[in-house]
Structures are given as structure tokens and as C-alpha cells.
N, C-alpha and C positions, 0 to 999 in steps of 0.2 A: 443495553449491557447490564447485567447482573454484578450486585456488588457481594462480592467473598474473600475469602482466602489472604493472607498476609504477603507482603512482598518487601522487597529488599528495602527499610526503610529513606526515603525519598528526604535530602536536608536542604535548606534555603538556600538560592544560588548566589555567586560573588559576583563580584564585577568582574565577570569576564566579557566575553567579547561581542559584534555584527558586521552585518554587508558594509563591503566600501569597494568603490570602482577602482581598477586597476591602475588608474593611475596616481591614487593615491602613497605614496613613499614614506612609509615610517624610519627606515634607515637602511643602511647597506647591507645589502647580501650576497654570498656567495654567487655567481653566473650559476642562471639555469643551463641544465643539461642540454647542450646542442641538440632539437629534430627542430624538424618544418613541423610536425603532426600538430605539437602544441597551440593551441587559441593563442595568442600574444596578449589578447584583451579578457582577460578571463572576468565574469562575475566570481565572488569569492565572499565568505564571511568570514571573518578572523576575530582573533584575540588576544589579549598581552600577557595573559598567563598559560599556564598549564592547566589541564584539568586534574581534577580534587577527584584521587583513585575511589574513594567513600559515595562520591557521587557521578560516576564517568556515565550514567544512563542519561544523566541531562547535558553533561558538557563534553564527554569523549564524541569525536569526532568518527562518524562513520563509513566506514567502504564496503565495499562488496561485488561478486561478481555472480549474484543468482543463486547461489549452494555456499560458497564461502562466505562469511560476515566478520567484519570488526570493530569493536569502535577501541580508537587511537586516543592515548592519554595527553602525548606531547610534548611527557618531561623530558626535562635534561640529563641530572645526573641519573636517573630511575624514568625509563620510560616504559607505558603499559599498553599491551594490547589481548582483549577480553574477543574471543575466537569462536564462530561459533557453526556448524556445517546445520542447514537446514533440514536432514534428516534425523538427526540425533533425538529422538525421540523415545520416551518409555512410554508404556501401552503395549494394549492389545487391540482383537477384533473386539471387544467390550459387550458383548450381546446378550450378555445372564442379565435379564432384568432384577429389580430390587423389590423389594414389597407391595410398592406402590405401583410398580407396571415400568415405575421411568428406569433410563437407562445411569449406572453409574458414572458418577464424575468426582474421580481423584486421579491421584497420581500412579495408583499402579498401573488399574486395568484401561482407564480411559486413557492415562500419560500423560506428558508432558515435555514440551520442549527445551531442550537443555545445553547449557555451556559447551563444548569441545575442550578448551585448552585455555591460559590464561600466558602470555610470552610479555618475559621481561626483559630488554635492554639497560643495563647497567653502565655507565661511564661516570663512575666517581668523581674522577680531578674535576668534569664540568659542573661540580656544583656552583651553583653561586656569579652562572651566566647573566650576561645582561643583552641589550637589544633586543630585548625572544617576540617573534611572534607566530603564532599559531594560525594556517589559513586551511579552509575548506574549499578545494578548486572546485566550483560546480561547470564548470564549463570544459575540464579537461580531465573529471574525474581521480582527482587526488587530493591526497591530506599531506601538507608542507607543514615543518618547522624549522623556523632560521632562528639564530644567536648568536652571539660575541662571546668567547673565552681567549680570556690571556690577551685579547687584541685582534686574534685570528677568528674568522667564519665558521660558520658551520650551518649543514644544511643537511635536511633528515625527508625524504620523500615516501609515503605510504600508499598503496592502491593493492586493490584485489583485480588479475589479471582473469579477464572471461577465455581468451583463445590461451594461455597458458593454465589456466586453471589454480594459482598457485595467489597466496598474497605474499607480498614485495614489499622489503623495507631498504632503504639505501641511504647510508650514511656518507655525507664527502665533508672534505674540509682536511688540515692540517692533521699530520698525521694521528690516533686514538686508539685506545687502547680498553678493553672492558668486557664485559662476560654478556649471553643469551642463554635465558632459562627457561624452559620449554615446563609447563606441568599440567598435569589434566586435574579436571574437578569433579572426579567422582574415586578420588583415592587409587589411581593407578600409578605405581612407579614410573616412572623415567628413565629409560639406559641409553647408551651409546651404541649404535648401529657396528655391525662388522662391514665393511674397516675401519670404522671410526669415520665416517663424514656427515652423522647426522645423529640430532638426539633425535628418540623412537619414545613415543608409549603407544601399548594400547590396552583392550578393553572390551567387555563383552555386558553389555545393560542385562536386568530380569528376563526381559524381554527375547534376550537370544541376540538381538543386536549387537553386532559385531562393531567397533568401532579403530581406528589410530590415527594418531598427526606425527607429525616430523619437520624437524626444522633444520635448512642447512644454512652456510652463508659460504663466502667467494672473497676473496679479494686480489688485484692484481699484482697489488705490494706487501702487504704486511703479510703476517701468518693465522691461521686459524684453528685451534684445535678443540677436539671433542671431548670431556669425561661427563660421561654418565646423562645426566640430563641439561648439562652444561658446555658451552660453546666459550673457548676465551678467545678472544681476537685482540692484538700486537700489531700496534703501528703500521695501521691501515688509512689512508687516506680517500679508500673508496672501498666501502664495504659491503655487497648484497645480500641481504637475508631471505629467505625463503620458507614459506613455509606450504602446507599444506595437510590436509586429513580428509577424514571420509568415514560414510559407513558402509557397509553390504547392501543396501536398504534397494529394492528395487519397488516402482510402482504396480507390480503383478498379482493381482488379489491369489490366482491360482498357487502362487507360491509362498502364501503367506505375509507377502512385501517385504521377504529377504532373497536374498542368493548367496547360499551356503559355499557356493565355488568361488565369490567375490572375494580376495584378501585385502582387507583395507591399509594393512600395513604393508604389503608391496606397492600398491596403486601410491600410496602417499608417498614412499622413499623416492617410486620413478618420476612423480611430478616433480616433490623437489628439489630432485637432481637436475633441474635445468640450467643450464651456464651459459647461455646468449650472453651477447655484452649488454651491460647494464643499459647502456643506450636505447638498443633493439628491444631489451624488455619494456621497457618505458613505451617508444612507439607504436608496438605490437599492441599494446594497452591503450593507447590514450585514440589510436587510429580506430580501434574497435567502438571503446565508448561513444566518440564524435559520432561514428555512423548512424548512430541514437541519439542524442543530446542535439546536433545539432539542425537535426530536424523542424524544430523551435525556435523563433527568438522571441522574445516578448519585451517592448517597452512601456511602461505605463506614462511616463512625463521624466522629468528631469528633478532630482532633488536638490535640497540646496547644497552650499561647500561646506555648512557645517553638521550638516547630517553624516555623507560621505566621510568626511572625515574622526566619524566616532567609526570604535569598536562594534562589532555587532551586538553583545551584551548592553553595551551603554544606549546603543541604536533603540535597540526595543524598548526600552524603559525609557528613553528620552519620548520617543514616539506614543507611547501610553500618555505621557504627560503634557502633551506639546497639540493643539489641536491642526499642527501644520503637517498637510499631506505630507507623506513620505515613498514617495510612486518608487524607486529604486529598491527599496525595501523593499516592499508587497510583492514585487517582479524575481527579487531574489528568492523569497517563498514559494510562488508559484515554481521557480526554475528547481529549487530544493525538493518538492513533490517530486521532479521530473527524475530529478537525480535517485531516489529513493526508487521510485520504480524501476530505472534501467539497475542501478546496484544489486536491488533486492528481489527482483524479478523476470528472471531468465527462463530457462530450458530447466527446471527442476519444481518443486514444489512452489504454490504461492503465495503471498505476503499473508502470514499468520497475523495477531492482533498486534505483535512487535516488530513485525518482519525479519530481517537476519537478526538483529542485532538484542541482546540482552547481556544483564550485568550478574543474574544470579541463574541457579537450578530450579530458582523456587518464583516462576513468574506467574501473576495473579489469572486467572482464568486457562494456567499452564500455557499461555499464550497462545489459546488453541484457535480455529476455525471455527467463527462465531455466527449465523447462518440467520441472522435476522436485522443485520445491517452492516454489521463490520466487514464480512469479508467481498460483500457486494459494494460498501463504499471504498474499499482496495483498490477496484477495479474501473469507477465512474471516469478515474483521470486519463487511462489508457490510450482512447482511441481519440479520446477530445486533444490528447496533446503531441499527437503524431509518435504516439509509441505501441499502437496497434500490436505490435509482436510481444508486448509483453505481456497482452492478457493471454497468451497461448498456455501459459505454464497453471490458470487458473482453469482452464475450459480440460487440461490434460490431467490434472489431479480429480475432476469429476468423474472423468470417464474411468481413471482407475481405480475408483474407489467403487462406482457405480455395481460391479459385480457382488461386494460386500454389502451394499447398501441393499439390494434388492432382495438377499437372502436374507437379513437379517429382517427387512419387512415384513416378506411373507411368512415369514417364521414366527414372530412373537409379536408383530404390530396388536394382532387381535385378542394380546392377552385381557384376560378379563378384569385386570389389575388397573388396566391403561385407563385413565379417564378419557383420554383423546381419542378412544379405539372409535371405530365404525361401528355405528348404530343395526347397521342390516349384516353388520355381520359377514361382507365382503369386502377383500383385499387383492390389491394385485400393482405392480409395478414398482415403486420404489420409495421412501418418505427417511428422513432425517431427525435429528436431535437438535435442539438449538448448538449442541458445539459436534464438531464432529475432528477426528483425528487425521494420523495419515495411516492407519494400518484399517484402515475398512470400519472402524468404529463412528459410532454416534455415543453423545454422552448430555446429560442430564436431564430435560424434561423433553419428550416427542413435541415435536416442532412441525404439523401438517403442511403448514404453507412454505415452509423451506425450499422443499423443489420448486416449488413453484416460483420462487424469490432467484433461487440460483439461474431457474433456466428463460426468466427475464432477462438479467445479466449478459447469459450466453447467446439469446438473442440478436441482443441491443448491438452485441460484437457482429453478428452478422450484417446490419445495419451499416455500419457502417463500412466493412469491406466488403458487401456483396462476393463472399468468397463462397462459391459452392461446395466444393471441395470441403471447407468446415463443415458448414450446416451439414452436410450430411454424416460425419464425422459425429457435431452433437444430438443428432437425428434419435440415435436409443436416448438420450436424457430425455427429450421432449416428449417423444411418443411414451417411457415410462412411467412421467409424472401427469403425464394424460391418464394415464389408466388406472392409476393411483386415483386418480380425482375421477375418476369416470364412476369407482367403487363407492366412493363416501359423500358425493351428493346427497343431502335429502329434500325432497319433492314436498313444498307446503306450498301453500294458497298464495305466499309472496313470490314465489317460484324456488329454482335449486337453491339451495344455500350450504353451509361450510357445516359442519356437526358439530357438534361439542367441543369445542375450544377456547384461546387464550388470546387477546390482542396482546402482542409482547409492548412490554413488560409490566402493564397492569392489569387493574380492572379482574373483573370477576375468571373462572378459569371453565365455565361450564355452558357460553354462550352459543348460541348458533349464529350462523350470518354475520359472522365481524366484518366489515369493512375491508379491513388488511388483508382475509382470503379472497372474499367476493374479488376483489380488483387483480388481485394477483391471479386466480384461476381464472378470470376474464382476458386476463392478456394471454395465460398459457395457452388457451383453448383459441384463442384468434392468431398464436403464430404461429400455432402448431398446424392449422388447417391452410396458413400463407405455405408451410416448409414442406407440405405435401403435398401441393402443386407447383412448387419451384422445382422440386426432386423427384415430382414422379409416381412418389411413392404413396401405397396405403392411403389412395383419393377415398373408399369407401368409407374409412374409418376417420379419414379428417372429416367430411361428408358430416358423420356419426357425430363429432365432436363439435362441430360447427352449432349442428341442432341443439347440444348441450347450452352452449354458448346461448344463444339467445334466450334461452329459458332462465338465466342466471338472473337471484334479487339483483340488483342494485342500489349501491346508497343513496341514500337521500338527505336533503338537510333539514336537521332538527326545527320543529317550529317553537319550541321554549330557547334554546341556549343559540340560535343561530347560524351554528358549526355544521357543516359534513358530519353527520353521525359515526360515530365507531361504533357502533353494537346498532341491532335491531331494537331501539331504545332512544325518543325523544330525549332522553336525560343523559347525564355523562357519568356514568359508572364508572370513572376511572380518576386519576391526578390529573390535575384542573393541567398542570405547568410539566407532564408529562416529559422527559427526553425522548423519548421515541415519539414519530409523525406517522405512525402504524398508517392510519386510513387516510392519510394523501399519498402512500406507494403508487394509487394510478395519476397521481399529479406528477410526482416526480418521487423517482426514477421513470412513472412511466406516465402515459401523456393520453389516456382514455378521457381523461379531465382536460381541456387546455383553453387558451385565449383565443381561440378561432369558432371551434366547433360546440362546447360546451354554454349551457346556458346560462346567463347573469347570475341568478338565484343561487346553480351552482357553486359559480367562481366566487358569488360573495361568503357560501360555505368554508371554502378553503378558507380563504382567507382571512374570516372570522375564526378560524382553526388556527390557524398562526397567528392571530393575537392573540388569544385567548393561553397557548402555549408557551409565549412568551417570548423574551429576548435574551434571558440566560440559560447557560445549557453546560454539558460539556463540550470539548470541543466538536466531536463527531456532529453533536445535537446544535450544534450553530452551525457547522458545515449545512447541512441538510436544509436547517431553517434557510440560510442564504439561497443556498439553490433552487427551493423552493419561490422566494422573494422574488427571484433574480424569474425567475418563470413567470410571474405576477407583474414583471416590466417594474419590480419598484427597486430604483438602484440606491435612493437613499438607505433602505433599510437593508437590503443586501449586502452592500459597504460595509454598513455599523457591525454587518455582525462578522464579517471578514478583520476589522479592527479586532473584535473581541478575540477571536481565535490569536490574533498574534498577538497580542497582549503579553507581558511578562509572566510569566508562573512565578509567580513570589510569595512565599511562606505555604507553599503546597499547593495555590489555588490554582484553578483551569486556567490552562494557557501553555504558551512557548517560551522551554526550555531553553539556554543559552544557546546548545548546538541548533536549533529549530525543532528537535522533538515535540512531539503534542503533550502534555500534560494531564491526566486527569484526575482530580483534586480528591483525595479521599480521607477525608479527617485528616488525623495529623499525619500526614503523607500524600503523596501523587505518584502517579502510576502512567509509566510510557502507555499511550495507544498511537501504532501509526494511522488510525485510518483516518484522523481528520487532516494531518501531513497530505493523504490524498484527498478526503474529501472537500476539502478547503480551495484548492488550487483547481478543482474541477468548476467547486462553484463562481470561481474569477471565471474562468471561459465561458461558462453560463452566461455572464453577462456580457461578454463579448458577443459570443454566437450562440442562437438555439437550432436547431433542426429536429426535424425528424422527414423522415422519407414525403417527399414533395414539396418541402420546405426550408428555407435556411434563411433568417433571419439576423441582420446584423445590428449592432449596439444593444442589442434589446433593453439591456439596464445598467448603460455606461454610469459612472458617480463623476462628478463634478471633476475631483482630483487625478480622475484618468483622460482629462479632455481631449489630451492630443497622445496620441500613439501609434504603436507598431504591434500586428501580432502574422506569425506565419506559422502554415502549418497544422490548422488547427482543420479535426475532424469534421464533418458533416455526415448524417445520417442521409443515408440514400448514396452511398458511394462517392463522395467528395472531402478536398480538403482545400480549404480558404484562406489566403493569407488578406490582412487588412492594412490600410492606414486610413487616420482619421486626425482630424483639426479641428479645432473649438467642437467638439464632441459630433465633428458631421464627420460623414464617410468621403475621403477624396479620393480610394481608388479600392475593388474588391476583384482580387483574382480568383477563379473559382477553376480547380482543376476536376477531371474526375478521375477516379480512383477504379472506376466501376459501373459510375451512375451515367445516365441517359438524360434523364429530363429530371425540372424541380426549379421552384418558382424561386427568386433571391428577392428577398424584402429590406428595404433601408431608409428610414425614417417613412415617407408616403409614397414611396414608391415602390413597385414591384414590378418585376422582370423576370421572363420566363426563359430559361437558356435550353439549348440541347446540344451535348459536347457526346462523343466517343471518348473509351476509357484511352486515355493519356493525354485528352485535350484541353486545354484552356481558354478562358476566355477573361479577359481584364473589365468591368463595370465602372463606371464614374458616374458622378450627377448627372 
């Protein structure tokens, strides 16, 4: 990740709050709303205060339904919710290169992703409540506030509806009385809809983008009225709010990525105008989330009663300071990834550097598609944690950009500006930017290996669903950035190797044969020639690609520094302590490298690469490091650095935010990134299970502190999903379903076992 750009400054967080099991009881509250749908035991991480509006990027609590995004404040008298719809973007196609050949990156023509709306709930008389507590349902997909005024309850329920489309705020308790203030954040007025049942704004970006929200609310008792950008509502005892927005913005490069027929301010008024009973909306919501969430469960061990009974705030910091496991913790983070990915990654765009959720217009890297590790570590957690369908929304943003992306290729790739351009002077298929937008743009320095990185990714996903119907689907990426690499090989005496380029994000910028492509264009060219005989299709030209393939240098390890080389260079051109693990991309994410088939020499390369790199990172850069460990069978060190990641962010520094946001430290400030939220939680199942096609491995690098558990649900490469349990760190029972898959060895501790299942079948393993 590249360090730039200013951002909303980040202040030291309070004691706010952490996980505690449900049946921990701080004091009374209002009866939850009557359904069956709801978990009765839910995971949850809570807190004793409100969040601090100055800082709501670490401690606002967040929902989301894939396009909608919030994060919830929680006050009482003054409560805030920062809104935000995942298309809202400035930008263009971005394609006028700059002086230097690269492609611009600001906020006009590159863009940027930006706020929607900011909704305030006002109820004065409650100031000055007490009992309050703040929880994040991760198990039933909502953000609860309960408190005491006057003696009487009160009780504030928040979620973003996926099958209604709309987010839902619901006020109960004794009768209340107080105002909703609806305003956008790019200077657009506010009025009251005709006939008055809904504040309206909207909006039109540089860009043409069209945008509007609208927010209604219901109640069964009191009264509600509209002026202007203002809602009052009178002695209401049960009050629903609604809201919703949108832009034009469609994914159709042919159309520019708008549709000028689209009204966002109709579309917004008709969503929400819904009036189900507040009941039904709640079900309708929390019965959809389950059908995702619940696909999981994960127990690491049991913590003690005085863990449990802290704050999630006080949890995490006690836990930095306390060298006693805290298994309920760690389980609640993994289950907070899970949560993150069903909230923030639907049927729409995919989880950008922040995902839905931002607190300003002005987020650092414009919170864009960052194509050299971020937006592929989005995505590591997907199929590992039974939420397959979520990386759909990542594989559907390629394909629609993919028409921009190829034009703008063959168009100015070979500007003679370009450092990175092709040496022979041929182009063809399709190549990236290290960030890239959602209107068909690339932006900042050309990034050769990017396809190549994305369409490992897309891969990896058929992997594990053996779904042909996809592959063939992502069939133009792969064959694209085949031919893209088919043009820029150059043929030396070591064999093909990569042209003139960058191992991101050091080191010199004019190498041949970095590591980082070698490995990447070696898995493209090997899956691409598997997805042409799975499909059928273009055997001559897989055939073609195959021969490329074997002709490719390969790295070697260095005989001065000991490491896996990154550059054709015994010496290490680059930061000794490096955040990015560029030239183990074929260890992991991808597995050309691995503990079976790979030489000693090799594997003691790697590995001698991750010490040498270190044990501190940001968080993304300990994600990876763990995963990588956790692949090397070492779970002590895999562990330590799954500790580091949750570690408290205190006075700016890397780590987890009160809400569980990732932190990353930058001078005097810190900066949301979700992807170690994912990358983190991926690398915990790494150490549960590895696979890859003919393979599934269990415990591989259990830690000490996970001795006895539970995990279900978890993917396998080769078409399966494995639910475990284990005791004093042995396996005592491993179901193995398949999803797809045929045959594939199961390995656990010195045993291995060869199964053969039809897809739907199962089969239970024991000692």
C-alpha cells in the first residue's frame, strides 16, 4: 500500500467497549422484539458508551446490506448515522495519460469514493440516560442500543435490510418525542417530498452521476410530520425509520456506467415507503442474514468469567496486556470478518479499501481498488468461511470493467512515456493500474502483474466451487491476460521472464524477472490451460500457452542473503523489513511453492523471507505474514502475529479499533483498511485447514490456546466443505462434504485418508 494523501484526522480511542457472551447481563432491558428468526445466543461485542461523532471511523458501529452502508453512533440525546451507497463515486474513464506515461490519480478524473448522507435522531429530554449499552449483533446482523431514562426503557435497533433494500432504525420504549434530520455532504439542500411523507435531497457529481436519499419513518401511535429536511415525531412509543438512496450508476462500460433513464430520487422515495410491521421488517432481515452467517460456527476454547465480562474496548487492551489466551475473543473477530463480508459484499460492487463504510469525502487512497494486495486480500476469507457467494460481487465488477480495461490497454499501454511499456513493442488483451475505479479507470503507476494477481483470485474461487457455469463466465479475464502476457515476455538465456518493471512497493522500478510476475504469470498460464480443457474451449491456444509456461525463469534462492530472491539478483535491492511479501505470492495466496512437492532449499527460502521481513507490519502485512506461517505448519508464530493484528490501536498505532476496524498507523494519525478485518480471519482458518485440489489438510498450525474446538463449514479447494472438532489439539471427528469434488486425500496429524464422495455426499473420519 502507498502512503499519501490526508485523511480525516484519526484521535486516541476511550474506553469504550468488546465481545462478551450472551449471557452475560449488565442490566435490564426493554423485551426483545417477538420472532423465532433471531439467534437467542448471539456473539456480540458491546460498549458503555456512545461513540465520539469526531471519531465514529473507529468506534461507530457498522451495518450494511452490499450497496447501503452505515456506521451508527448510539447516542442518546443526539444519535448519528454516516450513510454511505457503494456507487457514489467521482471519476471518470481516466485514460489521458500524464507526462510520465502513468495514469492520473486524484480526485477528479480518477475519483473517489464518497459519503451519501449523514441522519441525525435528536431526543433532547434523554439526555443524561444511564444503563446504556451499546451491542454489535454479529450473529443476527444488528446494532442495538438499550438505556434508562426517567426510570423507563428504551431500546434503539439498527440494520440495513438486503431483501428490502432500505436501512431500518426502530425506536421502542415509553412514549418520545424529537426530530430526523436527513442532509447530504456535498452541499445539496434538503426538502420535503409532495405530500409531505419524506425528507428528499438529491444531486448530480462532476461526473454526471446522478445521485438522492430519502428518509421516512411510521409510527402506530404518536404522529409524524415532515418540514423540509426535517421529520418531528410526538409521542411515539414505537417508531420506524427508513431510509434509503442510490445512484444511476449502472455496471455497463457501453453506457458509460450510468443510465440516464435511472431516477434515483423515485427509486429512493419507493423503497422507503415500505410499511411492513416493524416485526416483519426485522425477520425479513435477520432471516436473510442467517442464511449467510450461519453457515459458520467457530469455537476456539472457552475464556475465563472475567474476560467475558469486560467491554469489548477494555477486552482488547486487557488482552494486549494479559499473556492469558482469550479464545472467545479471537472467534469473535474471525465471526466480525464474516459479518463484514455478508454486510459489505452482496450483488453490487466489491469491498473497496474501506468497504461500505466511511466517515469523510476525503478517504486516503479515495478508498479505491487497490490491485496488489488489497483487494485480493478482500476476498482470501470468502470461500474459506462458507460465504462463497460473496466473492460473486468481486468476479462481476472485473467482467464489467474488463471492456474499459482492454480499450484503454491497447490504446496507450505502449505509450512511449510508459516505463513499464513492452520492450518488442507488442500489446494485446488487457493490463491495470495499481488502483483502479468503478467507471472503467486505472489510476496511478501501470501495474503488469495485476491481471495476473486478479485472475489468480478468480481462480482460486473456482476451486473451490467447481462451478462451471463461472469459469466460463470468467473465461474472457483469463484468456485476456493470457495474451496480454503472451505479448510482453522477453526470451533471455534464463528463459521468459517479466520486462521492465516494479516488485510493488519497492526496490528499483526497471527490473526484468521479478519474482512477484514470474509466479503470478506461472499460475496464470497453468490455469488457464486447466479452464480450456474443463470448457472445451480454445485447447490450441491453451496448448500455446502451456509451452509458454514451461519456458518461464523461475526463482531461485539467493546464495549471499538466503531468501527466495525477488529480482534476478543474488542481493536484496529492496527494504530489508518490507510490508509487502511480493515474491512468496506463489507460496501463498498461491501454492507453486508448498510443503509437499517443493524442495527443502526452497521452503528454507521462504522462510528465511519471513524472517528476514519481520514480525511487524501493518495490519494487512501480518495478515499475510500469519498466513504464510500458518502454510509453513509454524502455529507459534502464526498466532503471535494474529495477536498483533488485534492488538489495541492506541495513539494511532496498527491495530484494532474499538469497533474491530483495522487501523493503520500513519504518523500522527491512523487510517481504516478493511482488508486485514479480512485478511486476518482468513489466516485463523489457514491454520485450521489448508487445501488445495487433492488435498485437505487438518490442524495444520493449531496454537496452543486453540487446543480444543469446534469449526463448521469451512471451505476446501477441490470442491468440499469440512466441519471439525478437536481435543487437546487432536482431531476426534472430521466431516467432509462435497460441494463438487470427487476424490482428495484428508491428512491429520500422520494419517491420511483417501475419500471418494458425489457431490452432496458426506462422509464423518475419526482416529
Amino acid at each position: 500500500m502507498t502512503t499519501r494523501r490526508s485523511f480525516l484526522k484519526a484521535t486516541g480511542a476511550l474506553g469504550l467497549g468488546a465481545l462478551v457472551l450472551p449471557t452475560f447481563t449488565a442490566h435490564a432491558t426493554p423485551a426483545r422484539p417477538t420472532t423465532s428468526t433471531l439467534n437467542p445466543s448471539p456473539t456480540t461485542l458491546w460498549y458503555p458508551a456512545p461513540a465520539d461523532e469526531a471519531k465514529i471511523i473507529e468506534q461507530g458501529l457498522p451495518i450494511g446490506n452490499g450497496r447501503l452502508g452505515a456506521l451508527v453512533g448510539g447516542g442518546v440525546d443526539r444519535d448519528f448515522l454516516y450513510l454511505t451507497d457503494v456507487t457514489l463515486w467521482t471519476g471518470d474513464l481516466n485514460d489521458t495519460l500524464e507526462s510520465d506515461g502513468q495514469l492520473p490519480y486524484d480526485p477528479t478524473h480518477f475519483g473517489t469514493f464518497s459519503l451519501l448522507a449523514k441522519l441525525y435522531v435528536d431526543v433532547p429530554t434523554h439526555a443524561g440516560a444511564t444503563n446504556y449499552r451499546r451491542t454489535l449483533d454479529l450473529s443476527n446482523g444488528l446494532v442495538t442500543t438499550t438505556y434508562t431514562h426517567d426510570r423507563q426503557q428504551y431500546r434503539r435497533e439498527f440494520y440495513a435490510s438486503h431483501p428490502d433494500d432500505v436501512v431500518i432504525a426502530r425506536l421502542t420504549g415509553p412514549a418520545q418525542s424529537g426530530t430526523i434530520t436527513l442532509g447530504g455532504t456535498h452541499g445539496e439542500p434538503t426538502v420535503g417530498d409532495t405530500p409531505h411523507t419524506a425528507a428528499l435531497f438529491t444531486g448530480s457529481l462532476s461526473n454526471k452521476l446522478a445521485y438522492s436519499a430519502a428518509v421516512t419513518a411510521f409510527s402506530p401511535n404518536g404522529t409524524v410530520k415532515v418540514d423540509g429536511s426535517t421529520l418531528t415525531f410526538t409521542n411515539c412509543s414505537d417508531l420506524v425509520i427508513v431510509f434509503s438512496g442510490g445512484t444511476n450508476y449502472v455496471p455497463v462500460a457501453s453506457t458509460g456506467y450510468q443510465d440516464p433513464q435511472l431516477e434515483p430520487a423515485k427509486t429512493a422515495l419507493d423503497k422507503a415507503a415500505v410499511r411492513a410491521k416493524p416485526d416483519a421488517l426485522l425477520h425479513t432481515h435477520v432471516a436473510d442474514y442467517r442464511k449467510k452467517y450461519d453457515r459458520q460456527q467457530i469455537t476456539l476454547g472457552r475464556s475465563t468469567d472475567a474476560q467475558r465480562a469486560m467491554d469489548t474496548w477494555t477486552r482488547l487492551q486487557a488482552r494486549a496486556q494479559n499473556p492469558t489466551p482469550d479464545p472467545e475473543l479471537e472467534a469473535s473477530y474471525l465471526q466480525f470478518g464474516r459479518y463484514l463480508a455478508i454486510t459489505g459484499s452482496r450483488d453490487n460492487l466489491p469491498l473497496n479499501l474501506q468497504g461500505l463504510w466511511l466517515s469523510t469525502n476525503n478517504p486516503d487512497w479515495y478508498s479505491d481498488y487497490h490491485t496488489d494486495i488489497n483487494i485480493q486480500m478482500n476476498y482470501w476469507l470468502a470461500d474459506r468461511a462458507a460465504l462463497s457467494d460473496t466473492f460473486e460481487a468481486l468476479a462481476n465488477y472485473c467482467l464489467a470493467q474488463l471492456p474499459s480495461w482492454t480499450t484503454t490497454t491497447q490504446a496507450v499501454y505502449q505509450d512511449d512515456r510508459n516505463r513499464f511499456r513492452n520492450t518488442n513493442n507488442r500489446v494485446a488483451g488487457w493490463a491495470i493500474a495499481f488502483s483502479t475505479n468503478i467507471h472503467g479507470g486505472s489510476g496511478w503507476w501501470w501495474h503488469p502483474g495485476g491481471n495476473a494477481w486478479l485472475c489468480m483470485s478468480l481462480y482460486e474461487h473456482y476451486e473451490y466451487t467447481l462451478d462451471r457455469t463461472y469459469l466460463a463466465k470468467i473465461y474472457p479475464l483469463l484468456k485476456g491476460a493470457c495474451e496480454f502476457w503472451e505479448s510482453r515476455l522477453v526470451d533471455t538465456p534464463q528463459g521468459l521472464v517479466d520486462d521492465h518493471d516494479w516488485s510493488p512497493e519497492h526496490g528499483p522500478q526497471d527490473t526484468r524477472g521479478n519474482t512477484y510476475n514470474q509466479e503470478l504469470v506461472h499460475h496464470l498460464f497453468g490455469k488457464y490451460r486447466q479452464a480450456t480443457e474443463i470448457l472445451g474451449r480454445d485447447r490450441n491456444y491453451g496448448r500455446k500457452i502451456a509451452a509458454l509456461q514451461a519456458k518461464l525463469y523461475l526463482p531461485v534462492v539467493s546464495p549471499k542473503t538466503g531468501m527466495l530472491q525477488e529480482w534476478m539478483s543474488p542481493d536484496d535491492l529492496g527494504e530489508t523489513t518490507h510490508r509487502h511479501l511480493s515474491p512468496l505470492v506463489g507460496f501463498f495466496p498461491g501454492d507453486r511453492i508448498n510443503t509437499d512437492d517443493s524442495p527443502t532449499t526452497l521452503l528454507n527460502g521462504v522462510k528465511q523471507h519471513l524472517i528476514t521481513r519481520g514480525m511487524e507490519s501493518f495490519g494487512w502485512g501480518l495478515a499475510w505474514r500469519a498466513a504464510c506461517w500458518a502454510r509453513l505448519k509454524d502455529a507459534t508464530r502464526a498466532y503471535e502475529l494474529i495477536q498483533k493484528v488485534i492488538r489495541p490501536s492506541i495513539d494511532y498505532a496498527n491495530g484494532t479499533a474499538p469497533n474491530f476496524f483495522d487501523m493503520y498507523s500513519f504518523g500522527d494519525r491512523s487510517i481504516f483498511q478493511i482488508d486485514a478485518n479480512m485478511g486476518a480471519p482468513a489466516a485463523m482458518l489457514e491454520m485450521l485447514l489448508y487445501s488445495r485440489p487433492g488435498v485437505i489438510e487438518l490442524l495444520p498450525a493449531l496454537p496452543e490456546a486453540w487446543k480444543t474446538g469446534k469449526a463448521t463449514g469451512i471451505g476446501a479447494r477441490g470442491g468440499f466443505t469440512v466441519d471439525l472438532e478437536w481435543q487437546n489439539s487432536k482431531i476426534t471427528s472430521a466431516r467432509i462434504t462435497s460441494t463438487g469434488g470427487t476424490e482428495t486425500e484428508v491428512r491429520f496429524g500422520t494419517q491420511k485418508r483417501k475419500i471418494k464422495l458425489r457431490k452432496g455426499q458426506s462422509t464423518t473420519l475419526r482416529p
